[in-house]
C-alpha positions in Angstrom: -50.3 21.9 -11.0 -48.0 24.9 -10.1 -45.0 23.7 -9.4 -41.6 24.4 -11.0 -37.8 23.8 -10.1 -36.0 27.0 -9.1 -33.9 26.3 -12.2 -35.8 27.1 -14.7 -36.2 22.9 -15.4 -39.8 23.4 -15.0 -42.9 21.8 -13.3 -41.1 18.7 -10.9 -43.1 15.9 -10.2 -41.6 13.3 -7.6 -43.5 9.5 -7.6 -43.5 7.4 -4.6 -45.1 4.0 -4.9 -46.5 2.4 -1.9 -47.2 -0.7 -0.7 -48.0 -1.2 3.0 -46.0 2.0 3.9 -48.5 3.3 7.0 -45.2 3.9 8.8 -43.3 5.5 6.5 -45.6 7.6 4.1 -46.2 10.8 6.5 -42.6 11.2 6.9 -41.2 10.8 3.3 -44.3 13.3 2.1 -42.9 16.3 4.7 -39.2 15.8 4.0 -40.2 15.7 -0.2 -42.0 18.7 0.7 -39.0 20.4 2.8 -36.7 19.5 0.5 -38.5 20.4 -2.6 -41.1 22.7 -1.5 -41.6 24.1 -5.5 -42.8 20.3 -6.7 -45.8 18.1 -6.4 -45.2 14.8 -5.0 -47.4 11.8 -6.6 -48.2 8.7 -3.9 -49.1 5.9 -6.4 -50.4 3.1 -4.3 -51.4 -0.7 -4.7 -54.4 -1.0 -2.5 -52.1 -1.4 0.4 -54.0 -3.3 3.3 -52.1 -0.9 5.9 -53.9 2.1 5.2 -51.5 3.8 3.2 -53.4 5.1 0.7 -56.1 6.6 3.4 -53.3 8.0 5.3 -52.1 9.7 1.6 -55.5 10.7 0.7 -55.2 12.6 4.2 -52.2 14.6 3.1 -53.1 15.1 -0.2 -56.3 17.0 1.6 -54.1 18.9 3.8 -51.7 20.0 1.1 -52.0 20.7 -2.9 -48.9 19.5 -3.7 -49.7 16.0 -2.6 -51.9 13.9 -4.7 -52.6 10.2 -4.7 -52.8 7.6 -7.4 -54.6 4.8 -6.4 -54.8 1.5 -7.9 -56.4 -1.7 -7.4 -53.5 -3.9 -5.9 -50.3 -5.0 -6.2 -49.2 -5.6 -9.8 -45.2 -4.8 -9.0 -42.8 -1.7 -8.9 -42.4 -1.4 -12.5 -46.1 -0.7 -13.3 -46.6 1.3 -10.4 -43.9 3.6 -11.7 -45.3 3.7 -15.3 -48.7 4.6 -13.9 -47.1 7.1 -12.3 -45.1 8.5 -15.3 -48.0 8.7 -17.6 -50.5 11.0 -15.1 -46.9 13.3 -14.8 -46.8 13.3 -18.3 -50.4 13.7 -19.0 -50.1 16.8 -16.4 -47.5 18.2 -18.3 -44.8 17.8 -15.8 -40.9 18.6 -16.7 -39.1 16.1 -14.8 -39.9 12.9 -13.3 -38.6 11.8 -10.1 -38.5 8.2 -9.2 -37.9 7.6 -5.3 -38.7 4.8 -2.6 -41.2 5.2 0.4 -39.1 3.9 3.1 -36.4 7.1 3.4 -33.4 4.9 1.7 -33.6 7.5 -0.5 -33.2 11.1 0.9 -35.4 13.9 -0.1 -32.6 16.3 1.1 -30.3 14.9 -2.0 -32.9 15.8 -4.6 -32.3 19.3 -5.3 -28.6 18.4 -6.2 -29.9 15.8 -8.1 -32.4 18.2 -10.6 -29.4 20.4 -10.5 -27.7 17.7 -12.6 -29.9 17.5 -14.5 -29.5 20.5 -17.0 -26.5 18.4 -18.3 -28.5 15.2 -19.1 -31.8 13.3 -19.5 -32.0 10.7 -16.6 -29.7 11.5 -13.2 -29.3 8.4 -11.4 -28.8 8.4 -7.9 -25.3 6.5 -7.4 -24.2 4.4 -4.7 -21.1 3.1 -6.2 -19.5 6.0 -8.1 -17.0 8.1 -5.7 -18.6 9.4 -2.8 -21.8 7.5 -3.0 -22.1 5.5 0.5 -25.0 3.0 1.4 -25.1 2.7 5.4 -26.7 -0.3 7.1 -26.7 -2.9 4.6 -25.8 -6.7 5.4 -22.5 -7.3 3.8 -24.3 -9.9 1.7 -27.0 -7.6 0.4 -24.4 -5.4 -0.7 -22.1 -8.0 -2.3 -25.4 -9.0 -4.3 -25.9 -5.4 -5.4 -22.8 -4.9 -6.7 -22.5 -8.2 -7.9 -25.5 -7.8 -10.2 -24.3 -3.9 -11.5 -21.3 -5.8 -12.4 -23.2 -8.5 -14.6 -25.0 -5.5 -16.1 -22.1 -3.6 -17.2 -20.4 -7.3 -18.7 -24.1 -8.3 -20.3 -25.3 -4.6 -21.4 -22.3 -3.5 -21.9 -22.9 -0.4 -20.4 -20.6 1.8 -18.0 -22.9 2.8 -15.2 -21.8 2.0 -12.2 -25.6 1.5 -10.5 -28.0 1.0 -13.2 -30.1 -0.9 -10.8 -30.5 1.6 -8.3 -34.5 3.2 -7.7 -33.6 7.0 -6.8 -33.7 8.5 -9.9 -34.2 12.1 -12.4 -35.8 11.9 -15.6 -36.7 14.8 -18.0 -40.4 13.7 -19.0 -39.2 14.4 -23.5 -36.8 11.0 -21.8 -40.0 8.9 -20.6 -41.9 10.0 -24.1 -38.6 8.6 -26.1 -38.2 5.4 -24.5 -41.1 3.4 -25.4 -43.0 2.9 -22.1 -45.6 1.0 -23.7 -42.9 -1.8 -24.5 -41.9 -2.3 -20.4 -42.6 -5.4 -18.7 -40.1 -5.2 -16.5 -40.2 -5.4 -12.6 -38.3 -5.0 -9.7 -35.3 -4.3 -10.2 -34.5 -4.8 -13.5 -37.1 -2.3 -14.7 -34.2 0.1 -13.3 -31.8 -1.4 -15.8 -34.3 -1.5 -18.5 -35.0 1.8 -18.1 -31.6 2.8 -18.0 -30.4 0.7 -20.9 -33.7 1.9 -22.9 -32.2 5.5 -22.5 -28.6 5.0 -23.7 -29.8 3.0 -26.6 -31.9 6.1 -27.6 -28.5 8.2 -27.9 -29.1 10.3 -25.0 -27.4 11.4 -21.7 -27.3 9.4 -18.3 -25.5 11.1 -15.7 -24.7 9.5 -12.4 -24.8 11.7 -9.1 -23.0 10.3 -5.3 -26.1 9.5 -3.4 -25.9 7.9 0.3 -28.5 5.3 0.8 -29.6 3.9 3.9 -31.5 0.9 4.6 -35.1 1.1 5.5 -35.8 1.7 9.7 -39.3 0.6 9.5 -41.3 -1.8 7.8 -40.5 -4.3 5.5 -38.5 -4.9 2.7 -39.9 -6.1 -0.7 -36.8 -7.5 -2.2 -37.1 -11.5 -2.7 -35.4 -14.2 -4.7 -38.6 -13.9 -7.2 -37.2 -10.1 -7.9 -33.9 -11.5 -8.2 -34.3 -14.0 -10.6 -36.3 -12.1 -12.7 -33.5 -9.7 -12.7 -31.1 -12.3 -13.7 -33.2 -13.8 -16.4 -34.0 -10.8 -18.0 -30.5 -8.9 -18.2 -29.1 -12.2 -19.6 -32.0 -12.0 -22.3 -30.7 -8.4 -23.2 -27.5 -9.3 -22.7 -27.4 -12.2 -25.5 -29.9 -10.4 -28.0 -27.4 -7.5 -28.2 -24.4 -9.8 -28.7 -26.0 -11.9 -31.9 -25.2 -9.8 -34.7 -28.9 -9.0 -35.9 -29.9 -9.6 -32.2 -32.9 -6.7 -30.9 -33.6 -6.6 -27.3 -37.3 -6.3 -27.1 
């Protein structure tokens, strides 16, 4: 590792979970490297049948900033990102950046987003605060996004406006305080539990305007089991911090 932000932050690591990304990988890795060319991007993937992790191992030969995590299949995004978290931490990395495969996210709004993050301990990447912007969405996916932030803030009480959004900022002394080991969250309530598991440790979530574009190639891995579990879980939390000796676990 010999990588650090240009801020003085420190060593950056960015992870990138794959699962049958073959088309997407190559391009994400150069424009993480464009945009960021001072951190170390980590491809965790789950024995993806494409070839995506041969295709990483590829870049990660061609470059030292690339490395690749691989594990033996598809246990969910949630422990995929954990996996990654613990190598960065174990390689003594600053700041953690969580970010999707599939270019919704875009490397090009990351520096802005470590910039933020002098003033806090987890920057999340905002679609619904002013001038965030998601592009190419079905109106219905997007009423179901905003749908469930809304049941987050009324069950969590919480104030962020996208807690369940993946493109995210973490200082790693965050990761270290909020009890990794405890997560068995997926999907995308592992975003909210992350998020909620950093307020409740008194420390700072800032939200940054991202614009987020839906995926051009491949295929999406949101489904009704994601949602529901989503659903269930919040609502869990959500009742265990309204009973007055009520813990979330």
């Amino acid at each position: 590792m010999s990588s650090t932000s240009g801020d003085g932050l420190g060593p950056v690591a960015v992870i990138v979970p794959t699962y049958n990304e073959r088309d997407n990988i190559e391009i994400i890795a150069s424009r993480v490297r464009s945009a960021v060319p001072d951190a170390d991007l980590l491809v965790v993937d789950d024995n993806s049948p494409d070839g995506t992790g041969e295709i990483a191992d590829k870049l990660a030969g061609e470059d030292s900033h690339i490395h690749v995590l691989h594990r033996p299949g598809k246990a969910g995004l949630g422990a995929a990102y954990i996996a990654g978290f613990r190598w960065a931490l174990e390689h003594g990395y600053a700041a953690v950046v969580e970010m999707d495969a599939d270019g919704s996210h875009r490397p090009e709004e990351l520096p802005r987003m470590l910039a933020a993050l002098a003033d806090a301990d987890l920057v999340l990447g905002s679609r619904y605060v002013p001038g965030g912007t998601v592009l190419n969405w079905p109106k219905s996916r997007e009423i179901l996004s905003r749908g469930g932030n809304a049941y987050v803030q009324l069950m969590l009480g919480v104030k962020l406006k996208d807690a369940t959004g993946g493109y995210r900022v973490f200082r790693a002394t965050t990761l270290q305080r909020i009890g990794l080991d405890e997560v068995e969250s997926q999907g995308y309530c592992f975003q909210v539990d992350l998020a909620r598991r950093t307020l409740k440790a008194g420390l700072t979530v800032v939200e940054v305007p991202i614009t987020f574009a839906e995926r051009e190639r491949g295929t999406s891995k949101m489904s009704r089991a994601i949602v529901a579990e989503a659903f269930w879980r919040v609502s869990l939390w959500g009742i265990a911090r309204l009973r007055p000796t009520g813990r979330a676990s």
